[in-house]
C-alpha atoms as an extended CHARMM CRD file, in Angstrom:
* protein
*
       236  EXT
         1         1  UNK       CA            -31.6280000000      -58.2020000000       10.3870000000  PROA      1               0.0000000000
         2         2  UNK       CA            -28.5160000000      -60.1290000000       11.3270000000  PROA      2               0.0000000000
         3         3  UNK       CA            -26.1440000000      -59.2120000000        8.2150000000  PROA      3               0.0000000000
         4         4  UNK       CA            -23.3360000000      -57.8760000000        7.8710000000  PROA      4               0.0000000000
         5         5  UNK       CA            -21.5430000000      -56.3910000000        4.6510000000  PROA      5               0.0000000000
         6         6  UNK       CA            -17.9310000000      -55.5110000000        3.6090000000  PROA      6               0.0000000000
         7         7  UNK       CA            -17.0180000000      -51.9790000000        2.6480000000  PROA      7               0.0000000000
         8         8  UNK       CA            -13.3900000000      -51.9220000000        0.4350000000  PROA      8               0.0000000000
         9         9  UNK       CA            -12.2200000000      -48.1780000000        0.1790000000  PROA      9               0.0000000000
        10        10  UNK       CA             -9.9330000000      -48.5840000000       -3.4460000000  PROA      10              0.0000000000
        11        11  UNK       CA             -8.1270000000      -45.3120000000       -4.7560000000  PROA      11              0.0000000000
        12        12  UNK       CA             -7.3740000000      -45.0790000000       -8.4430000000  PROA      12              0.0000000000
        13        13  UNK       CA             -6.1280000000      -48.0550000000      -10.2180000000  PROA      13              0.0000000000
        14        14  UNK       CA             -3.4430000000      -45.3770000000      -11.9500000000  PROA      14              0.0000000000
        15        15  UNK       CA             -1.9410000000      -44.2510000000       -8.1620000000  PROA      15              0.0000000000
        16        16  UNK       CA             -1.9200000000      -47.8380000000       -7.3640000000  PROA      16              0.0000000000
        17        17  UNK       CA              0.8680000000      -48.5980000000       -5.1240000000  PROA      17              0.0000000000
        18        18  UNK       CA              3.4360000000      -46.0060000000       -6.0840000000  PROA      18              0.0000000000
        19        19  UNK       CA              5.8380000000      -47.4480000000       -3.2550000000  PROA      19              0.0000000000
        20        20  UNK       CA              6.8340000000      -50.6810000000       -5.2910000000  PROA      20              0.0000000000
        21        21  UNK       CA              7.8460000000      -48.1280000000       -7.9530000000  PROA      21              0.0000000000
        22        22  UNK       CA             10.4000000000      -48.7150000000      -10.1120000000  PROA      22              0.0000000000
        23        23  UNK       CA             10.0670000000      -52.4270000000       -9.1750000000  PROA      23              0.0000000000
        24        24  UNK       CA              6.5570000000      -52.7400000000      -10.8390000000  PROA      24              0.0000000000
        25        25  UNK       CA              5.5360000000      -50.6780000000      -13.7570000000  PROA      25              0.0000000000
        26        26  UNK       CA              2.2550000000      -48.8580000000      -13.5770000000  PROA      26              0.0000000000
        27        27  UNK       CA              0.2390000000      -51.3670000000      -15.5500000000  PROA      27              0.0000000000
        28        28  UNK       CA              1.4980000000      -54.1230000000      -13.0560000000  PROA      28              0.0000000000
        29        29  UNK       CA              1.1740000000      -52.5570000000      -10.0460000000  PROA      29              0.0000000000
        30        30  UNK       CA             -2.8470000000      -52.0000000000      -11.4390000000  PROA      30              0.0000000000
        31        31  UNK       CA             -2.5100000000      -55.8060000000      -12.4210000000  PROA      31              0.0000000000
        32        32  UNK       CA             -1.5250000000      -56.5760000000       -8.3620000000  PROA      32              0.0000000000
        33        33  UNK       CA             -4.2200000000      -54.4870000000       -7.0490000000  PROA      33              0.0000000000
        34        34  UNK       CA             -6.8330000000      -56.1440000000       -9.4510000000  PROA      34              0.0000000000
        35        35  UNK       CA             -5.4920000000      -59.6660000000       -8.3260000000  PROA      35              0.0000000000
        36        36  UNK       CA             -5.5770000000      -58.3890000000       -4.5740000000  PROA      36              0.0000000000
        37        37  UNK       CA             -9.3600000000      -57.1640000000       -4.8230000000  PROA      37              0.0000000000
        38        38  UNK       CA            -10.5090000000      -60.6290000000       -6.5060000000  PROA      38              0.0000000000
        39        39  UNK       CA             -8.5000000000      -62.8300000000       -3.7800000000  PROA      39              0.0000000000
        40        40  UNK       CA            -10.1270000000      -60.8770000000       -0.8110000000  PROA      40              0.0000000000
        41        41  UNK       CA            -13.4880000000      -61.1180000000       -2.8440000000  PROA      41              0.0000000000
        42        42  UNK       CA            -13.1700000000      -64.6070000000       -3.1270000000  PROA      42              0.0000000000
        43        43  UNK       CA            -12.7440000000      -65.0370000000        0.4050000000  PROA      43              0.0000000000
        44        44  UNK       CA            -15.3590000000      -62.7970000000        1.6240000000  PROA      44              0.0000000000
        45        45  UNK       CA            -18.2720000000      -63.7220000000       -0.7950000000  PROA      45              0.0000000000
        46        46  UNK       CA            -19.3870000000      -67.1220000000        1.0260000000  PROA      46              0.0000000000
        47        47  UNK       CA            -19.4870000000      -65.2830000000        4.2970000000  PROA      47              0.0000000000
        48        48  UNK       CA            -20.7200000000      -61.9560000000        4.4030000000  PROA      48              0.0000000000
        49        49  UNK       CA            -24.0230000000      -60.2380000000        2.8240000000  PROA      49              0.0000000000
        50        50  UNK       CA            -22.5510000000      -58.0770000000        0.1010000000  PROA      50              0.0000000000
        51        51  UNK       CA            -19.1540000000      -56.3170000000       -0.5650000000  PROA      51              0.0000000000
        52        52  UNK       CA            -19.3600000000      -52.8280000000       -1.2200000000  PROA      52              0.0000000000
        53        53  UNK       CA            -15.8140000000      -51.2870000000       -3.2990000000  PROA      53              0.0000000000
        54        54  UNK       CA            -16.4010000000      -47.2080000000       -2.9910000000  PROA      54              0.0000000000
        55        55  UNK       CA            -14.1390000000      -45.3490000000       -5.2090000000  PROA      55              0.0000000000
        56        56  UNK       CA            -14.2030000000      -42.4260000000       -7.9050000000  PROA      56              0.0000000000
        57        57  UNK       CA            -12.3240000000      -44.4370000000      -10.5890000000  PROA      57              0.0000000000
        58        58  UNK       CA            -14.5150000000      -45.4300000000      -13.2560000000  PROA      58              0.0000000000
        59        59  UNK       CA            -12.1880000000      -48.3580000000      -14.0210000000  PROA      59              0.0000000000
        60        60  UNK       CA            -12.4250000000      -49.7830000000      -10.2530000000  PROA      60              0.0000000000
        61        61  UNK       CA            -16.2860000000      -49.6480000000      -10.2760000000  PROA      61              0.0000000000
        62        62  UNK       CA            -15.9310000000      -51.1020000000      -13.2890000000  PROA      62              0.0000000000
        63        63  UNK       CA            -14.0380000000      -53.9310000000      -11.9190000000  PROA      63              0.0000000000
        64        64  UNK       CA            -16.2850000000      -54.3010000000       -9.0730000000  PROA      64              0.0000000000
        65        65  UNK       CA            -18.6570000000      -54.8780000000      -10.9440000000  PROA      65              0.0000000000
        66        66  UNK       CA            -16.7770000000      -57.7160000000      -13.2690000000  PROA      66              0.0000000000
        67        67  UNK       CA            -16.3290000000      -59.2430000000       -9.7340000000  PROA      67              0.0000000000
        68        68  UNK       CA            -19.9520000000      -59.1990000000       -9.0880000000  PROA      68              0.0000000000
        69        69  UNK       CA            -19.5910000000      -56.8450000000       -6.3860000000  PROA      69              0.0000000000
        70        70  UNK       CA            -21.4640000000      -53.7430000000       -5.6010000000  PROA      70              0.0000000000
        71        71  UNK       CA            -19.9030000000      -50.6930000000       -7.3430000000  PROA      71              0.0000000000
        72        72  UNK       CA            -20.5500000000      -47.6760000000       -4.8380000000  PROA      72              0.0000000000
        73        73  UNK       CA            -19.5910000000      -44.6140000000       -6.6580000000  PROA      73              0.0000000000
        74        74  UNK       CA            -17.5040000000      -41.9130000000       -4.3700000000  PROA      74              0.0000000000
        75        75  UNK       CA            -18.2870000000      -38.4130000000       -3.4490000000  PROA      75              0.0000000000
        76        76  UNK       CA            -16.1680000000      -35.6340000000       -3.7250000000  PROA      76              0.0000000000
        77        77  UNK       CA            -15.0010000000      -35.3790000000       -0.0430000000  PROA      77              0.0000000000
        78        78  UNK       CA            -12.5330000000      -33.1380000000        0.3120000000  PROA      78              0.0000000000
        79        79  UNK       CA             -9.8650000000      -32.7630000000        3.0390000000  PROA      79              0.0000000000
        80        80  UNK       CA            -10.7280000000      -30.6070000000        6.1180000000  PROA      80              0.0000000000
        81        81  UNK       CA             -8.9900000000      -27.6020000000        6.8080000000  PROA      81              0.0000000000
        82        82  UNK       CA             -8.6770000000      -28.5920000000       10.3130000000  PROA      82              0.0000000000
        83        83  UNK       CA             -8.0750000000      -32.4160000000        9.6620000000  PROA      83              0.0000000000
        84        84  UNK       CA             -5.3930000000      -34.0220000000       12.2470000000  PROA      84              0.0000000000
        85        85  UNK       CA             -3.1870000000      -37.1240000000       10.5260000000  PROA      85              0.0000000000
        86        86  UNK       CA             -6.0080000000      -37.3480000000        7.5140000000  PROA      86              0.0000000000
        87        87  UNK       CA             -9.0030000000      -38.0120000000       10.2120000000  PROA      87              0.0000000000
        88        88  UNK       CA            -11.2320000000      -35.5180000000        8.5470000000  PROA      88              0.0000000000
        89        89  UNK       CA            -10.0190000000      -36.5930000000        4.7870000000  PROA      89              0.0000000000
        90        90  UNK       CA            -11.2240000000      -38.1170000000        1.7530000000  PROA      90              0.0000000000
        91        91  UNK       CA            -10.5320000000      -41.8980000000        2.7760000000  PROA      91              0.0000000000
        92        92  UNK       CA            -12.7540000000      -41.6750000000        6.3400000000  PROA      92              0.0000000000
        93        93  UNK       CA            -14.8710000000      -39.4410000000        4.1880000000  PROA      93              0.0000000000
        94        94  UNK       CA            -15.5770000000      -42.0140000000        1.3040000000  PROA      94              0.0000000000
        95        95  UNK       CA            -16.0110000000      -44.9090000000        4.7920000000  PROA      95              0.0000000000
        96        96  UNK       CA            -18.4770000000      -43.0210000000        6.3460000000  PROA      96              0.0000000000
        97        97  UNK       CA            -20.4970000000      -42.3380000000        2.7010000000  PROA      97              0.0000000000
        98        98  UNK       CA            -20.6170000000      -46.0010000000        2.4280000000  PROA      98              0.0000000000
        99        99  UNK       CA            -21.9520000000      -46.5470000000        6.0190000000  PROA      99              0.0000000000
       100       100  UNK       CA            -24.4450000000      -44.4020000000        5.3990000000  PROA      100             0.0000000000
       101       101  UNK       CA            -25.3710000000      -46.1110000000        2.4150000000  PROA      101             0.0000000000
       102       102  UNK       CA            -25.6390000000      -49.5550000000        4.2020000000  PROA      102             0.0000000000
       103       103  UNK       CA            -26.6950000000      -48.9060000000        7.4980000000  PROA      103             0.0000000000
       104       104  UNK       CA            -30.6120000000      -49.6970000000        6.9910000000  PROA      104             0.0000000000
       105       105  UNK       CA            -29.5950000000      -52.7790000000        5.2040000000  PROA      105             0.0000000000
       106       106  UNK       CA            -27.1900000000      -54.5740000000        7.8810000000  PROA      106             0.0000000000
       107       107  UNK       CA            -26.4060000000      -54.7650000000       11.5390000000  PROA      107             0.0000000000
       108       108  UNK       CA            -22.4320000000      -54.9490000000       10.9270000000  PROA      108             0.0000000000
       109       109  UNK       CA            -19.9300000000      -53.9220000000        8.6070000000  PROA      109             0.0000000000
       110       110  UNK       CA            -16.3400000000      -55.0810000000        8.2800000000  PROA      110             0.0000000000
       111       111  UNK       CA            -14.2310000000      -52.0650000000        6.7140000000  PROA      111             0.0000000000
       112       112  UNK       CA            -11.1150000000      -53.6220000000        5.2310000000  PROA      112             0.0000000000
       113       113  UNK       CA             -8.4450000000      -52.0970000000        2.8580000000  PROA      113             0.0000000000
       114       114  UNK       CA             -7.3140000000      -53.5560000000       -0.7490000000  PROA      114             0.0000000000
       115       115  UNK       CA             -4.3020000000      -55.0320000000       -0.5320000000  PROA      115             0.0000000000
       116       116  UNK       CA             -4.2430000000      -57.6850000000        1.6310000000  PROA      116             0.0000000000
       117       117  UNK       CA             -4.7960000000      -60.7000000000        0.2870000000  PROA      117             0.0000000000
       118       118  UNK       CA             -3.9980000000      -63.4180000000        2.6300000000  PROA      118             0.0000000000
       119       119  UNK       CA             -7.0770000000      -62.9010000000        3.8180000000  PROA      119             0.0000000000
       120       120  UNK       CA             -8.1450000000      -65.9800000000        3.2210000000  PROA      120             0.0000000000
       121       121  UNK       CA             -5.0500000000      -67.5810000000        5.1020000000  PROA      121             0.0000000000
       122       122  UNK       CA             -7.0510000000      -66.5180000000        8.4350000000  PROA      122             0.0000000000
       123       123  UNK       CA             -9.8630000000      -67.5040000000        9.9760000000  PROA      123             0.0000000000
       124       124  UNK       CA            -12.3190000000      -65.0180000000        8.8110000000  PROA      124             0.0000000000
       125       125  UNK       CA            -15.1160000000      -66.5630000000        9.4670000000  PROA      125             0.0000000000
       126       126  UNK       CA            -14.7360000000      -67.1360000000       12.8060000000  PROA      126             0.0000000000
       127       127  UNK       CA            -14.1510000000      -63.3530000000       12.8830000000  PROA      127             0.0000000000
       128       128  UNK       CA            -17.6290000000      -62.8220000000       11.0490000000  PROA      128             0.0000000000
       129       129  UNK       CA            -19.1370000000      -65.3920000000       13.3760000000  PROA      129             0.0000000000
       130       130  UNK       CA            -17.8760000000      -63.3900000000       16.9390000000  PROA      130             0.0000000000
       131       131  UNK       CA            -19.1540000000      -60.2620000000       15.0920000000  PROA      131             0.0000000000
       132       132  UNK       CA            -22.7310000000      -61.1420000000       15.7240000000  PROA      132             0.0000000000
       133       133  UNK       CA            -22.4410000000      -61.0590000000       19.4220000000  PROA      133             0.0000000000
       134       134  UNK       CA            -19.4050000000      -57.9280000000       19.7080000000  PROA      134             0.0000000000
       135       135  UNK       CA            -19.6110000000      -54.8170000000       18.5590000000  PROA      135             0.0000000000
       136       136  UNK       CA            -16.2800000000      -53.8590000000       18.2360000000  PROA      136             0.0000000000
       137       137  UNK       CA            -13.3650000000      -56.2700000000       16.4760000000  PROA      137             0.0000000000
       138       138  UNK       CA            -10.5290000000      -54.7450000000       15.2400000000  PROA      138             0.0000000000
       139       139  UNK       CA             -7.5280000000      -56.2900000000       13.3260000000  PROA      139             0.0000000000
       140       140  UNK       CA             -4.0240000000      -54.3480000000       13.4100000000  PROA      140             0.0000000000
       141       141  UNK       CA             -1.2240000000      -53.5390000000       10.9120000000  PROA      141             0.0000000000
       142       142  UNK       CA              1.9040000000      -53.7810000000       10.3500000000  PROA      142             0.0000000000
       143       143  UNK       CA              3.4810000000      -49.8340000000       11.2620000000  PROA      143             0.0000000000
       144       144  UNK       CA              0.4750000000      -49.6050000000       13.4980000000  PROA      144             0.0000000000
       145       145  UNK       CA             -2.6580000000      -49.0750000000       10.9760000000  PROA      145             0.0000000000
       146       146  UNK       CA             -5.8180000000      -50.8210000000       11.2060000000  PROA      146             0.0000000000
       147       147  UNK       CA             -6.6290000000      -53.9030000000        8.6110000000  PROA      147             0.0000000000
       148       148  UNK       CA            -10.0560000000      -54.8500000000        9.5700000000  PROA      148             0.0000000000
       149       149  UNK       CA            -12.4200000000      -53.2740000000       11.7670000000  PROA      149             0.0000000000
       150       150  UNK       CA            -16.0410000000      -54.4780000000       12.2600000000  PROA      150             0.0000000000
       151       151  UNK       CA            -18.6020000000      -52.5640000000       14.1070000000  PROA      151             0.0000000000
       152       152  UNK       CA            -22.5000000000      -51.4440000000       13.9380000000  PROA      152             0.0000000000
       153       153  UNK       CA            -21.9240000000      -48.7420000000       11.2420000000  PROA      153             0.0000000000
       154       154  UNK       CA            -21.7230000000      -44.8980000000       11.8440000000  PROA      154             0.0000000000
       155       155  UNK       CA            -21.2200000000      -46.2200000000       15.7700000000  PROA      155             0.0000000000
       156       156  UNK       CA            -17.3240000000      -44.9200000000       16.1320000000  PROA      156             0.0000000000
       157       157  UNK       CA            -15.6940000000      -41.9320000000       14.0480000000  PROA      157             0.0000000000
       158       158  UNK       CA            -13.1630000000      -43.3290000000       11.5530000000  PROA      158             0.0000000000
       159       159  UNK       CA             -9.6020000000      -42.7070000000       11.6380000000  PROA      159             0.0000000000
       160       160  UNK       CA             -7.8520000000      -44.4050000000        9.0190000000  PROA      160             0.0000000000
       161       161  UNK       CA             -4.4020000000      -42.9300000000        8.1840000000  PROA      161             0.0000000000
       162       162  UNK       CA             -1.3490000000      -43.3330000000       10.0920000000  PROA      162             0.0000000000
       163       163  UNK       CA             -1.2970000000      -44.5420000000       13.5250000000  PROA      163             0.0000000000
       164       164  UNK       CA             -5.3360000000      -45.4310000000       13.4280000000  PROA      164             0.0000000000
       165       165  UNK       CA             -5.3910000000      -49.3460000000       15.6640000000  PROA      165             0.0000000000
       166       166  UNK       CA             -4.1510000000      -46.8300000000       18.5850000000  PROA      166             0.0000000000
       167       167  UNK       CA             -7.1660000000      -44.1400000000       17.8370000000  PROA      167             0.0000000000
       168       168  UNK       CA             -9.7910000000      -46.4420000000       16.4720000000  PROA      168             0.0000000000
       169       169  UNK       CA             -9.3350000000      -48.3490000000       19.9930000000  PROA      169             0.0000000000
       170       170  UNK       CA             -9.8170000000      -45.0470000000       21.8760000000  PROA      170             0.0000000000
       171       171  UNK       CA            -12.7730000000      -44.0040000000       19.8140000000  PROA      171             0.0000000000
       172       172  UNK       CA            -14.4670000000      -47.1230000000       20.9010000000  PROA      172             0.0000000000
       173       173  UNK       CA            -13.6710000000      -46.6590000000       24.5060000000  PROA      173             0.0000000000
       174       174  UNK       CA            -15.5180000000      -43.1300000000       24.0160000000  PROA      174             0.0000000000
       175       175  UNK       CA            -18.3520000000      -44.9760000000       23.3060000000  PROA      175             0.0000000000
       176       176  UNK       CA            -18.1560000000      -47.1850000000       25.7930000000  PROA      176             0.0000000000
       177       177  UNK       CA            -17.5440000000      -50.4820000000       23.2650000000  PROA      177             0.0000000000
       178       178  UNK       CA            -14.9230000000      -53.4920000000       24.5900000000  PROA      178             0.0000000000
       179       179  UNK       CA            -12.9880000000      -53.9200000000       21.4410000000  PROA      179             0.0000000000
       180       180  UNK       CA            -11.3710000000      -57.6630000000       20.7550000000  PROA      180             0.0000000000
       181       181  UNK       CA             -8.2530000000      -57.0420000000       19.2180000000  PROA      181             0.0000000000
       182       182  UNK       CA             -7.8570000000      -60.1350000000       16.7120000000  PROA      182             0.0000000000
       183       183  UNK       CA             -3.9050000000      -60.4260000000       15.8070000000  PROA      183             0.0000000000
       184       184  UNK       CA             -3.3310000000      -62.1260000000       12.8970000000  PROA      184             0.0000000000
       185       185  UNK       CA              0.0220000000      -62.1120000000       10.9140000000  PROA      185             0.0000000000
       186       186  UNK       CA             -1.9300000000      -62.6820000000        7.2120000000  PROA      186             0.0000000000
       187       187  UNK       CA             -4.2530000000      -60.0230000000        7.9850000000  PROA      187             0.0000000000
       188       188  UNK       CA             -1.4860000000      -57.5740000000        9.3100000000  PROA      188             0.0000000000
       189       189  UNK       CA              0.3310000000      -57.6930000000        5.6820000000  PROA      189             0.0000000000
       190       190  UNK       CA             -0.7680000000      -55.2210000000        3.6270000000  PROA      190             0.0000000000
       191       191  UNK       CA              1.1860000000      -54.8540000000        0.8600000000  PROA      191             0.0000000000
       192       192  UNK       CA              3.3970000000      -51.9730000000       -0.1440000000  PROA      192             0.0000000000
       193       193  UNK       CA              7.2140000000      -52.7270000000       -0.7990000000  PROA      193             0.0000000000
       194       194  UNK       CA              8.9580000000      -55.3730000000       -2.6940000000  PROA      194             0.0000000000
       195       195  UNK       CA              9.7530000000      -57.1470000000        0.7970000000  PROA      195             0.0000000000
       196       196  UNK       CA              6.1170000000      -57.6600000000        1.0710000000  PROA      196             0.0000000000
       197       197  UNK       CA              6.3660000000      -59.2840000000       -2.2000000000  PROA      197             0.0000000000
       198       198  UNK       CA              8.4090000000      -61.7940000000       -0.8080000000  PROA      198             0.0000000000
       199       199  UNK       CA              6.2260000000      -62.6350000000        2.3010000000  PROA      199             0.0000000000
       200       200  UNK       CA              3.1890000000      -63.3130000000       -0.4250000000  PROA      200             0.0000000000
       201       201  UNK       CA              5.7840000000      -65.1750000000       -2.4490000000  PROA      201             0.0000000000
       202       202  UNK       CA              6.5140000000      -67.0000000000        0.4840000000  PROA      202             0.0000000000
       203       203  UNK       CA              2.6630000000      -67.6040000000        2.4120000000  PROA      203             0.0000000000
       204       204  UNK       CA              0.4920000000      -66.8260000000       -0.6000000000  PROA      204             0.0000000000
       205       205  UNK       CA             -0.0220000000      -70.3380000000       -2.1820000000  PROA      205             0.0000000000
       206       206  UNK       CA             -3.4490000000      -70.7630000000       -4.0230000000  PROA      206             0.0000000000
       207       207  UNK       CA             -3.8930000000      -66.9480000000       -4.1160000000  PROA      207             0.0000000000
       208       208  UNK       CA             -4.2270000000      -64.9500000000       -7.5100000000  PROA      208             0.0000000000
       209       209  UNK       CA             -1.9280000000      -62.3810000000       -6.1600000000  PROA      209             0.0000000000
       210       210  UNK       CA              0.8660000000      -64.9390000000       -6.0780000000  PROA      210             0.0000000000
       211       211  UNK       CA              0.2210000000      -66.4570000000       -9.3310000000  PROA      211             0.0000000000
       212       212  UNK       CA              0.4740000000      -62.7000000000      -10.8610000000  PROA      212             0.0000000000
       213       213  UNK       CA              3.7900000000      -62.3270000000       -9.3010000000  PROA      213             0.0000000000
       214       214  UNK       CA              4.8950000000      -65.4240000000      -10.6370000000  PROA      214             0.0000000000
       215       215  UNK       CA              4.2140000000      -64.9400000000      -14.1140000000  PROA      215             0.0000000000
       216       216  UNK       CA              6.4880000000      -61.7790000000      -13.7200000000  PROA      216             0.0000000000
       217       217  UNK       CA              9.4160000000      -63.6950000000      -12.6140000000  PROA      217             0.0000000000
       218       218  UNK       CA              9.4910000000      -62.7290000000       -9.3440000000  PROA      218             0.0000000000
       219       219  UNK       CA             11.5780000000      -64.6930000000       -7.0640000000  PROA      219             0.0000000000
       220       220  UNK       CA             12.4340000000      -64.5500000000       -3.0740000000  PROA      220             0.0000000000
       221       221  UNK       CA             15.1250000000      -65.7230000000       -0.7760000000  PROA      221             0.0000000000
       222       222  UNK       CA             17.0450000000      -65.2420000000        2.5710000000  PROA      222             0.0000000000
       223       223  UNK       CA             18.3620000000      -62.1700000000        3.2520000000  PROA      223             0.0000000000
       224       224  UNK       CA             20.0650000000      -61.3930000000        6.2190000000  PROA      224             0.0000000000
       225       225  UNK       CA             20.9390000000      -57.7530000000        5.6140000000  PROA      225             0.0000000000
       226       226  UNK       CA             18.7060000000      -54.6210000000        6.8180000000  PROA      226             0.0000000000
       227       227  UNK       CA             15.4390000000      -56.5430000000        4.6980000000  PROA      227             0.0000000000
       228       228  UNK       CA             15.2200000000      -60.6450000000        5.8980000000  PROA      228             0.0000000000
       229       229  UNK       CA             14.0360000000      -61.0280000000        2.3020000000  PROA      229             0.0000000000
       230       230  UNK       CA             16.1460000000      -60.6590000000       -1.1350000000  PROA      230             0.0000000000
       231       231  UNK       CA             13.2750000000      -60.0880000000       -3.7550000000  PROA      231             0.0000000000
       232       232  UNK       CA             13.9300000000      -60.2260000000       -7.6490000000  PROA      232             0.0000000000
       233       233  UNK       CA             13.0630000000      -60.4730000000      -10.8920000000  PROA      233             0.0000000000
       234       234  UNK       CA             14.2470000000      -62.9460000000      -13.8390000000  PROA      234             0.0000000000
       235       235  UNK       CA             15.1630000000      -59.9810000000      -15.5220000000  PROA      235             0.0000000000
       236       236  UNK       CA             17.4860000000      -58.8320000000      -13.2920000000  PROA      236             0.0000000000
């Protein structure tokens, strides 16, 4: 059993990105998450086994499934009392459910958040590929975080939330696993503020998430104050 499958963690299409707030409107920033999820499904669908999206939102599962992806409906984890930086809460929580749900059906998982949709920008498959003979790759952030992270599943404790490349690589040296760091500047960009508007604006040709933010108006250019980009609107 040489397979691996994709597990996407999504939280409620209503809290989507509240950080681009007031720039986006509610319904838009739901629009940019559902263009996000199909542009990192369209990447990963030709090269791993299945994707799995685990959330409580009816209206994400529901989306899932329009994407012909497999809807994996979350628990009610709640936070532990004794949780450090969000190790023991509901996001590692919903990870782990969905690792548990897979594990008898693949030898790898890639764990990857929902908004980064340059994805397909890097070389993923050659990531997928290296997977079948490591059992630790991890991709970093931007701030720090962890983008991608593929390993045998259950075999490390979770720790996404805040500083997690830095833990994730200790948890692996617990367990006695080499980790490959893979640094790549498309997978690093999540997004969450208008200046990472711009840098899709700017890399994210042939990607639904740019087309979306072009048929709001949105435009980018040079900045050289405290943000390198100037994002805006035709409406402004």
């Amino acid at each position: 059993m040489d397979k691996i499958y994709a597990i996407i963690p999504v939280n409620q299409f209503a809290n989507a990105k509240t950080r681009l707030s007031p720039f986006l409107s509610p319904e838009e920033r739901k629009n940019l998450l559902k263009a996000m999820l199909k542009d990192i499904a369209i990447t990963l669908k030709p090269i791993v086994d299945d994707i799995i999206i685990i959330s409580k939102d009816e209206e994400v599962l529901a989306y899932a499934e329009e994407l012909e992806l497999t809807a994996l409906v979350e628990e009610d984890h709640k936070a532990s009392k004794t949780s450090k930086n969000g190790d023991e809460g509901p996001l590692n929580k919903a990870i782990k459910q969905a690792m548990k749900w897979c594990r008898k059906k693949t030898r790898k998982v890639i764990i990857l958040p929902s908004d980064i949709p340059l994805i397909g920008k890097t070389n993923i498959k050659l990531l997928i590929d290296q997977a079948k003979n490591l059992d630790f790759i991890i991709v970093p952030s931007k701030g720090g975080g962890t983008n991608a992270l593929i390993i045998k599943p259950l075999s490390i404790d979770m720790k996404f939330g805040g500083f997690s490349f830095k833990k994730h690589i200790e948890e692996a040296e617990k367990k006695k696993l080499v980790p490959l760091v893979h640094d790549s500047f498309y997978m690093a960009l999540d997004v969450n503020t208008t200046e990472d508007l711009g840098e899709i604006m700017l890399h994210g040709n042939g990607t639904e998430t740019k087309k979306y933010l072009e048929s709001l108006g949105i435009k980018v250019e040079s900045f050289r104050g405290h943000e390198r980009l100037k994002v805006t609107r035709d409406n402004e």
